[in-house]
C-alpha positions in Angstrom: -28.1 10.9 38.2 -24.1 10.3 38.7 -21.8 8.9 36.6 -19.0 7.6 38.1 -15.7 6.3 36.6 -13.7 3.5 37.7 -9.7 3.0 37.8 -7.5 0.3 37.3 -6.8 -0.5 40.6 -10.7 -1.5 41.9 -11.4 -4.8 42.5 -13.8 -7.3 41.0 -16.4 -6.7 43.7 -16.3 -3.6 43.4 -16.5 -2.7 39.8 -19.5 -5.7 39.7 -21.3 -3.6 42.2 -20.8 -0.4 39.8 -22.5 -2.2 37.1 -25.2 -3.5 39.1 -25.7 0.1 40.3 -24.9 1.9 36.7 -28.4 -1.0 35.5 -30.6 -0.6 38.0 -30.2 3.6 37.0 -30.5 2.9 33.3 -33.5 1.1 34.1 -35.3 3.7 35.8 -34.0 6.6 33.2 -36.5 8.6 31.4 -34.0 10.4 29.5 -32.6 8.9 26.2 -29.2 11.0 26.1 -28.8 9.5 29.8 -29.6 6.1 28.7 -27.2 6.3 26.0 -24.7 7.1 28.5 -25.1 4.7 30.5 -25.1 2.5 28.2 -21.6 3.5 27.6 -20.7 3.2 31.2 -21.9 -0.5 31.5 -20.1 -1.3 28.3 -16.7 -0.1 29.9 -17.6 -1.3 33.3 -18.2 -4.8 31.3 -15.0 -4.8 29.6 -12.9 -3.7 33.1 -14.6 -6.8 34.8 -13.4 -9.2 31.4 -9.9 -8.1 31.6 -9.7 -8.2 35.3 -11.2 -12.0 35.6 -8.5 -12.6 32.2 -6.0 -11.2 34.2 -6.7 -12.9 37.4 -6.9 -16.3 35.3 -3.4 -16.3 33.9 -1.8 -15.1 37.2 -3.6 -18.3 38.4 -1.9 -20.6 35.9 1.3 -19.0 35.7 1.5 -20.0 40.0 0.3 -23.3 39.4 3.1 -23.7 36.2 5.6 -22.4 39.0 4.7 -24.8 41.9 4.5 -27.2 39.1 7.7 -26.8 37.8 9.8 -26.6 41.6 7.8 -29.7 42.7 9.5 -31.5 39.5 12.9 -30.8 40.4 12.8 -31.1 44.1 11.2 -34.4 44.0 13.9 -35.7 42.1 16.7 -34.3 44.8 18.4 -37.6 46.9 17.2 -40.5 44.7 20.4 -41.3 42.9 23.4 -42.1 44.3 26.6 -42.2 42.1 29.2 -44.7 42.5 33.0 -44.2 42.0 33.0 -45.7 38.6 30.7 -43.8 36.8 31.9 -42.0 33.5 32.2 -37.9 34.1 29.6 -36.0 32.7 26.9 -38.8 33.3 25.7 -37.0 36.3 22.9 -34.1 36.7 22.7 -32.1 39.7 20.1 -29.8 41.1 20.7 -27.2 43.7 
């Protein structure tokens, strides 16, 4: 049996197949202190695979909030044109 630990920087796949792997040994061990250990090793492969998909959601929404927020102010670049007589400080400018 091998236990194998996972960093930070693996991807979802990857640490998915680990746990797949790390189950299919805990269901063929006979030993109880190697079940218990595995146990532990699912558990943290678990949690690595929450945060990872949590992480990857809120990169998600922070883009969209981004496009969301240029797409605002450049659709609203051109559609006024000021005239000669209007009062300064009436006028809003985006660059």
């Amino acid at each position: 049996m091998t236990l194998t630990s996972s960093s930070g920087g693996n991807s979802l796949s990857a640490l998915e197949a680990q746990l797949s792997a790390k189950e299919n040994e805990l269901s063929e061990a006979a030993d109880e202190d190697a079940k218990a250990e595995l146990k532990d090793a699912i558990a943290t492969l678990k949690a690595e695979i929450a945060e990872l998909k949590a992480a990857k959601e809120t990169s998600s929404t922070q883009q969209q909030a981004g496009q969301n927020t240029e797409s605002d102010n450049t659709s609203r670049i051109g559609t006024h044109n000021f005239e000669d007589g209007d009062p300064f400080g009436e006028r809003e400018m985006y660059i």
